[in-house]
MARLUM-727941 format. One record per residue (C-alpha): residue number from 1; x, y, z. Coordinates in nm, 4 decimals. Each point is the difference from the previous one (the first is absolute). Layout:
{NUM; {X; Y; Z}};
...
This chain:
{1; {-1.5718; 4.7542; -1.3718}};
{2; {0.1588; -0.2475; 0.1982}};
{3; {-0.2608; -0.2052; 0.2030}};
{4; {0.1424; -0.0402; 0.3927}};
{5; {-0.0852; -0.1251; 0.3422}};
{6; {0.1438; 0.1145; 0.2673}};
{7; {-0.1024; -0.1616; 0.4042}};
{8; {0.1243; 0.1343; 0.3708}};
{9; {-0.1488; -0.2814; 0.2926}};
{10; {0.0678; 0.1486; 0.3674}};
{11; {-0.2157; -0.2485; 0.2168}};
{12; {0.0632; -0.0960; 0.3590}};
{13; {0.1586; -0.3073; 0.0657}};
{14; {-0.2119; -0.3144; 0.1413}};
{15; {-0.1227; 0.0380; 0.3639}};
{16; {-0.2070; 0.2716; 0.1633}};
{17; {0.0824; 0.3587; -0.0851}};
{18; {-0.1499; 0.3595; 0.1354}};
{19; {-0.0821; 0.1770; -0.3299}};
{20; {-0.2667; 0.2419; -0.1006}};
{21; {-0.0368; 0.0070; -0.3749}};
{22; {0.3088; 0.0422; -0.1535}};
{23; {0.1594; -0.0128; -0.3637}};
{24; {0.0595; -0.3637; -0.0956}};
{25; {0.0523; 0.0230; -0.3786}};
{26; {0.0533; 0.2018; -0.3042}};
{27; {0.0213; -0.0893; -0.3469}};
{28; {0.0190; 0.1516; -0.3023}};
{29; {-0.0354; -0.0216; -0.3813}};
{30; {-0.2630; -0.1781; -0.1820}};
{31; {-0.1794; -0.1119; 0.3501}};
{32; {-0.3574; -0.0315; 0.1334}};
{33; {-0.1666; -0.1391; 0.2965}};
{34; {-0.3158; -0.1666; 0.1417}};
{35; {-0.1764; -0.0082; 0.3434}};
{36; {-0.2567; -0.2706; 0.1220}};
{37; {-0.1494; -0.0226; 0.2812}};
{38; {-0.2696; -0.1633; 0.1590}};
{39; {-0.2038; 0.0549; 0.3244}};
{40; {-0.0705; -0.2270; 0.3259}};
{41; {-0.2305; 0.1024; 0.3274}};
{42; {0.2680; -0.1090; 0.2665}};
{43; {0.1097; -0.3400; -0.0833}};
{44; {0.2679; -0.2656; 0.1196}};
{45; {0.0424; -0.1667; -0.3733}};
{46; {-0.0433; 0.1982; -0.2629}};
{47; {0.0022; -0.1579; -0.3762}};
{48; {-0.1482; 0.1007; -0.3414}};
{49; {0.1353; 0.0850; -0.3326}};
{50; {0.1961; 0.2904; -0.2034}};
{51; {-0.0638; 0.0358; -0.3810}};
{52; {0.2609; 0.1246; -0.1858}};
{53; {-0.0389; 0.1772; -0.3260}};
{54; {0.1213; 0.3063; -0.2136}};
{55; {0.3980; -0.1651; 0.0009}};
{56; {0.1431; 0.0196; -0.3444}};
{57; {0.0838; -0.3544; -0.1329}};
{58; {0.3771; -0.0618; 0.0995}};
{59; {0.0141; 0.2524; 0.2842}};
{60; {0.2833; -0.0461; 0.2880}};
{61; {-0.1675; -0.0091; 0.3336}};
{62; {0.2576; 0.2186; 0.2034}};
{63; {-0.1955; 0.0116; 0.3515}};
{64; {-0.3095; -0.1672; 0.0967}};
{65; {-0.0848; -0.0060; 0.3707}};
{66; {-0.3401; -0.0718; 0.2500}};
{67; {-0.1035; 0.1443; 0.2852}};
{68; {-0.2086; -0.0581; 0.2766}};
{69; {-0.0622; 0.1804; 0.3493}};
{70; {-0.0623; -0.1380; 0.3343}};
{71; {-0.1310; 0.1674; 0.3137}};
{72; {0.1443; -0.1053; 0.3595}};
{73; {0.1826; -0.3495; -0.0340}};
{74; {0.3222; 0.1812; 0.1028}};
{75; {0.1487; -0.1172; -0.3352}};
{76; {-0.0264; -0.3297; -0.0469}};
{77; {0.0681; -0.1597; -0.2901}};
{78; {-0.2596; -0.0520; -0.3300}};
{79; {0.0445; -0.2256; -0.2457}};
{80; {-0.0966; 0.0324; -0.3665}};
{81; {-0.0237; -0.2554; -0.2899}};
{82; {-0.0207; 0.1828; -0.3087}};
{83; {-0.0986; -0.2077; -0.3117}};
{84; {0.1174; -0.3634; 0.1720}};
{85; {0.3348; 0.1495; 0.1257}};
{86; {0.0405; 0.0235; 0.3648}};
{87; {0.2945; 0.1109; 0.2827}};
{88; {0.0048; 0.2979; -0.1768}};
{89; {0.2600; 0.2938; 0.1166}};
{90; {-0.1886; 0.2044; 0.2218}};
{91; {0.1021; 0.3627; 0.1391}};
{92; {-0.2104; 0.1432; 0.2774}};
{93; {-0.0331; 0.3477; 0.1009}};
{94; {-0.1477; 0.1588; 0.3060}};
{95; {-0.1449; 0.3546; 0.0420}};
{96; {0.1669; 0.2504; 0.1493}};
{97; {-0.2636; 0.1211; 0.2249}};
{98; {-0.1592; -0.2150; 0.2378}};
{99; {0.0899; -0.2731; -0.1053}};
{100; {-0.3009; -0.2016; -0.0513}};
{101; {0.0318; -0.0256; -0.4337}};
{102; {0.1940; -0.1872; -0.1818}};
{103; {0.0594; -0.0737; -0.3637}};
{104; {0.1100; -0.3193; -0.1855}};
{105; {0.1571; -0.0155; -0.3214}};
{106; {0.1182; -0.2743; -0.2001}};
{107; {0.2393; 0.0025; -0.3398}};
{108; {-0.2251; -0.1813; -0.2479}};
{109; {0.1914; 0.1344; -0.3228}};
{110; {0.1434; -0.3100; -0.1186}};
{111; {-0.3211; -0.1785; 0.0072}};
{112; {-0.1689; 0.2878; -0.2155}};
{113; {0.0059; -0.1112; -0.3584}};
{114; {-0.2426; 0.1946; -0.1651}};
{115; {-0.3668; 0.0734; -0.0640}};
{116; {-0.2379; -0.2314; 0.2038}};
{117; {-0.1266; -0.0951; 0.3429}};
{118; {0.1803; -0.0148; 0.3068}};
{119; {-0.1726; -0.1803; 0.2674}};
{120; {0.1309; 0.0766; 0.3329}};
{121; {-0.0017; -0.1564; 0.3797}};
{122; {0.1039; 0.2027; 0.3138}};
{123; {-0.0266; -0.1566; 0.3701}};
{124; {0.0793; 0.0461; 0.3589}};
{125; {-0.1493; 0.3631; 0.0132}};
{126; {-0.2193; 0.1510; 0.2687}};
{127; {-0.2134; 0.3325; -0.2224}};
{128; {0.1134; -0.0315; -0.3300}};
{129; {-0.1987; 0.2352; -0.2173}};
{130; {0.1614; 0.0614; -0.2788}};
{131; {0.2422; -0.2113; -0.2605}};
{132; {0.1699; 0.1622; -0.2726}};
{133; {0.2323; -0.0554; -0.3105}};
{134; {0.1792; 0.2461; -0.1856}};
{135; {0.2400; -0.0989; -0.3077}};
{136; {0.2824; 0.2094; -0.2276}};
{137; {0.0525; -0.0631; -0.3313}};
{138; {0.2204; 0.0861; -0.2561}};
{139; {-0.0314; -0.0158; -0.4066}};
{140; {0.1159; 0.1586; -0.3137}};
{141; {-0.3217; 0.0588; -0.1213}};
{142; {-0.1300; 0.1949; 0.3376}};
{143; {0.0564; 0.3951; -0.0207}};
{144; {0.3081; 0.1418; 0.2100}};
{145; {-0.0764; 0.1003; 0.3768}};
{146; {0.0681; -0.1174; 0.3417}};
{147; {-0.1562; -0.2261; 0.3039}};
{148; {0.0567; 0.1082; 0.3379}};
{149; {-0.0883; -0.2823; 0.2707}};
{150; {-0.0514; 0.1401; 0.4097}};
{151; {-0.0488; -0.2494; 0.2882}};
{152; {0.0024; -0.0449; 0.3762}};
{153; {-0.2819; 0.0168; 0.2625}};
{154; {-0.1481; 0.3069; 0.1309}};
{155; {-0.3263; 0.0918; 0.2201}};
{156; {-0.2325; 0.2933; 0.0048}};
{157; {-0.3522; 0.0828; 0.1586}};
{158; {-0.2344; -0.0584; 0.2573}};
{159; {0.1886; 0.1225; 0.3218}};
{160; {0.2824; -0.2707; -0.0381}};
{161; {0.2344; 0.2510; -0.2297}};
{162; {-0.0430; 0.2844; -0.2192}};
{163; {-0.3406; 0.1305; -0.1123}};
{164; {0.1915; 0.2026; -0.2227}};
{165; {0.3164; -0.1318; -0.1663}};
{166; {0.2622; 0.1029; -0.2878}};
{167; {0.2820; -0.1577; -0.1309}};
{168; {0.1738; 0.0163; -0.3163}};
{169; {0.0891; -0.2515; -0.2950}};
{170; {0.3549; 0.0449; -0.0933}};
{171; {0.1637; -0.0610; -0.3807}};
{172; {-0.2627; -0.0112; -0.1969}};
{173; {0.0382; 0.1481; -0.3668}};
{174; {-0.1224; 0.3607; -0.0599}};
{175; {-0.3299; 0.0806; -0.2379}};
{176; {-0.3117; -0.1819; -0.0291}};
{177; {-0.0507; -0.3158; 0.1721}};
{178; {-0.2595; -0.2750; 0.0893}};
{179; {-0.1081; -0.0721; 0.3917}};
{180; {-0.1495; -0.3236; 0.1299}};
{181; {-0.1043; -0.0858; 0.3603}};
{182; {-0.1774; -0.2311; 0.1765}};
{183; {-0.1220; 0.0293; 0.3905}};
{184; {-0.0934; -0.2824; 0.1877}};
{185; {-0.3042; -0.0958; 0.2638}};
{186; {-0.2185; 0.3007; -0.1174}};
{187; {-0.3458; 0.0416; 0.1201}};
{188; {-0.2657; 0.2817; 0.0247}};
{189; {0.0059; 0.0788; 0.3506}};
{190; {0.2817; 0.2238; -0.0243}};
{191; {-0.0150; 0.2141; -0.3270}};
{192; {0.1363; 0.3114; -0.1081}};
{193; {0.3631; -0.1470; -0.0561}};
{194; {0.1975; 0.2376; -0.3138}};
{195; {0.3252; -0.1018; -0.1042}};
{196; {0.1618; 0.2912; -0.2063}};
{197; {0.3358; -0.0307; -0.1910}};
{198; {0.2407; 0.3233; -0.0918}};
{199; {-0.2981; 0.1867; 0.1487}};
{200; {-0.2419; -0.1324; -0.2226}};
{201; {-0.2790; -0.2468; 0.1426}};
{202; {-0.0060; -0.3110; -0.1846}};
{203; {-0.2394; -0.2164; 0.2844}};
{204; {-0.2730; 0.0054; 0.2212}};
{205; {-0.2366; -0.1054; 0.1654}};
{206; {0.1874; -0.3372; 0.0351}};
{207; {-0.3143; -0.2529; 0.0437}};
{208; {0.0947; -0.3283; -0.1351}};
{209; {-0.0099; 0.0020; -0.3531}};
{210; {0.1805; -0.3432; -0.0841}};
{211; {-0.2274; -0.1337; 0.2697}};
{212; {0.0008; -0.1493; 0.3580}};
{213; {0.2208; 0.1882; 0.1033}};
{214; {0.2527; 0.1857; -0.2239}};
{215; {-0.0530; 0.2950; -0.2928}};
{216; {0.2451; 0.0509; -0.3165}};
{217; {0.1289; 0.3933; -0.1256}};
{218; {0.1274; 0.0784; -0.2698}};
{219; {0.0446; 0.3600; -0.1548}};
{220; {0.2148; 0.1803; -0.2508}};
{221; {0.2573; 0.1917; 0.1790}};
{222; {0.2938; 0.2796; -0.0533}};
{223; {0.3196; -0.0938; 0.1562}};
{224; {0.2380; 0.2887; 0.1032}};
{225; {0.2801; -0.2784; -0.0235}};
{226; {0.1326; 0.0781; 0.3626}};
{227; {-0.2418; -0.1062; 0.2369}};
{228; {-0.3507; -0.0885; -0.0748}};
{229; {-0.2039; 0.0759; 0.3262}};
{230; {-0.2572; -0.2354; 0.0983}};
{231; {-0.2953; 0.1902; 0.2466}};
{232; {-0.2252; -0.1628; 0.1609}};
{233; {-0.2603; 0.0861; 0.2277}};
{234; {-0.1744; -0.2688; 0.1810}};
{235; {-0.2631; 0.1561; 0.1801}};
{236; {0.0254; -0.2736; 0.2671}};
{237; {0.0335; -0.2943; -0.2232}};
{238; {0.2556; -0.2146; 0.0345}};
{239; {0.2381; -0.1857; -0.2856}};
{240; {0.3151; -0.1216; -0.0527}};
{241; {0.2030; 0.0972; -0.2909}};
{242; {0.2029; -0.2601; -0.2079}};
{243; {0.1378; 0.0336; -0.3106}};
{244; {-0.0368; 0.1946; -0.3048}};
{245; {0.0843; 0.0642; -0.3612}};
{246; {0.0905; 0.3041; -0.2206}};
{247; {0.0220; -0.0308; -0.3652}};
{248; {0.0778; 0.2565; -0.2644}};
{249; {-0.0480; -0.2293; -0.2686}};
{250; {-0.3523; 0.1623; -0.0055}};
{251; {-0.2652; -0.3207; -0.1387}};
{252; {-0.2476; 0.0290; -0.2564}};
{253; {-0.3827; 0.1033; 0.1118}};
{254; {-0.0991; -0.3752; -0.0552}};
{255; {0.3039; -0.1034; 0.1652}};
{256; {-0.0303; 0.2188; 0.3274}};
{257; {-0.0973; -0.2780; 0.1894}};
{258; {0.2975; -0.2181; -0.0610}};
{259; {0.2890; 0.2355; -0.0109}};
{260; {0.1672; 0.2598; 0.1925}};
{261; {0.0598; 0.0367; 0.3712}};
{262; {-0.1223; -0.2078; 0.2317}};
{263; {-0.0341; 0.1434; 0.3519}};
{264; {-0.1143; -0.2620; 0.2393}};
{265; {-0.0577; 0.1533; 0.3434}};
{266; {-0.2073; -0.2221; 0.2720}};
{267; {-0.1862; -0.1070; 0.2182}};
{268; {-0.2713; 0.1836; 0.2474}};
{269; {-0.2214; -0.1463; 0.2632}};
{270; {-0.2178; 0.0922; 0.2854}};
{271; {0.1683; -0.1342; 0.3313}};
């Protein structure tokens, strides 16, 4: 059987946009897909290091991309340095509910060049709790599937917004899948949180897993392949969702970790 890749990017130009998390990319073929994220408890800087592994030897990088949050800085601008480059493209979105979340993302896939580490510098922030990077790759050897990529800025919890919310990812493949997500600025004093997807819960409590402050999900899913709905209740948290990731190539048991979808959604904090 012939071996094939085939890639759809719909992101928002450079600048500010009002997006909650919406269908950025599809591919399909002989894909897969990591998430990495790592936690911070409400910093300005934020810096560390991403470990890639699990890429097949020779594998074509089509997307790579970090994230960040901020909290109240009505936008300004971040800067990363990712692996000694800087002045990096950045696109910034802002929630569509009150206004006071906002999401940075930065196209790092021509500095990805395989398995390794990825050290990683972000500045000029106000609460940055979370920092993420999530990769596609294509190669012969990987089974066929698809990658589905959703991002934007969107608010929930604690009085501010919706202590219930729905919304639906759009285009992903039909049949079994992989689901990865990552909250951001979790703590114990509000608990309870369930995230369910397709009616199904896949989350909760949400208490800071990854550490001070942010908690990683991931779950085996069924996609209907029309809309995938995405429940939440808070129970008066409040977070910020991001970005996520919906694979069908489905990963080995060793390799759940590493492949699949990567849903990033952020950032929560007592005001």
């Amino acid at each position: 059987m012939k071996k094939f890749v085939f890639g759809v990017a719909l992101v928002a130009a450079a600048g500010m946009a009002h997006a909650a998390i919406n269908n950025t990319g599809n591919w399909y073929g002989n894909v897969g897909g990591q998430m990495h994220a790592r936690a911070f408890p409400g910093v300005s800087a934020a810096s560390g290091n991403w470990s890639l592994g699990g890429l097949p030897a020779g594998a074509t990088i089509e997307a790579a991309y970090v994230h960040c949050n901020d909290w109240f800085n009505n936008g300004s601008a971040l800067t990363l340095s990712f692996n000694g480059n800087s002045g990096i493209s950045q696109t910034a979105y802002e929630s569509a509910g009150v206004n006071s979340l906002f999401d940075y993302r930065w196209d790092v896939t021509s500095m990805i060049t395989g398995n390794g580490g990825y050290n990683f510098d972000i500045r000029g922030g106000s609460l940055i709790y979370m920092a993420s990077l999530h990769v596609v790759f294509s190669h012969a050897s990987l089974p066929a599937g698809s990658v589905h990529t959703y991002e934007g800025a969107e608010e929930v919890g604690e009085g501010h917004s919706f202590d219930t919310y729905s919304f639906n990812l759009l285009n992903a493949a039909a049949g079994p899948a992989y689901f990865q997500m990552v909250t951001q600025a979790d703590d114990t004093s509000t608990t309870g949180e369930e995230i369910f997807y397709n009616g199904t819960k896949v989350a909760g409590p949400i208490d800071g897993n990854l550490g001070q402050w942010a908690s990683r999900i991931q779950a085996p899913v069924v996609n209907n392949g029309v809309a995938e709905n995405i429940h939440i209740d808070t129970y008066g948290d409040w977070f910020g969702m991001h970005v996520a990731m919906v694979t069908t190539t489905l990963p080995t048991p060793g390799a759940a970790a590493l492949f699949g979808v990567a849903g990033l959604m952020a950032s929560r904090r007592r005001r």
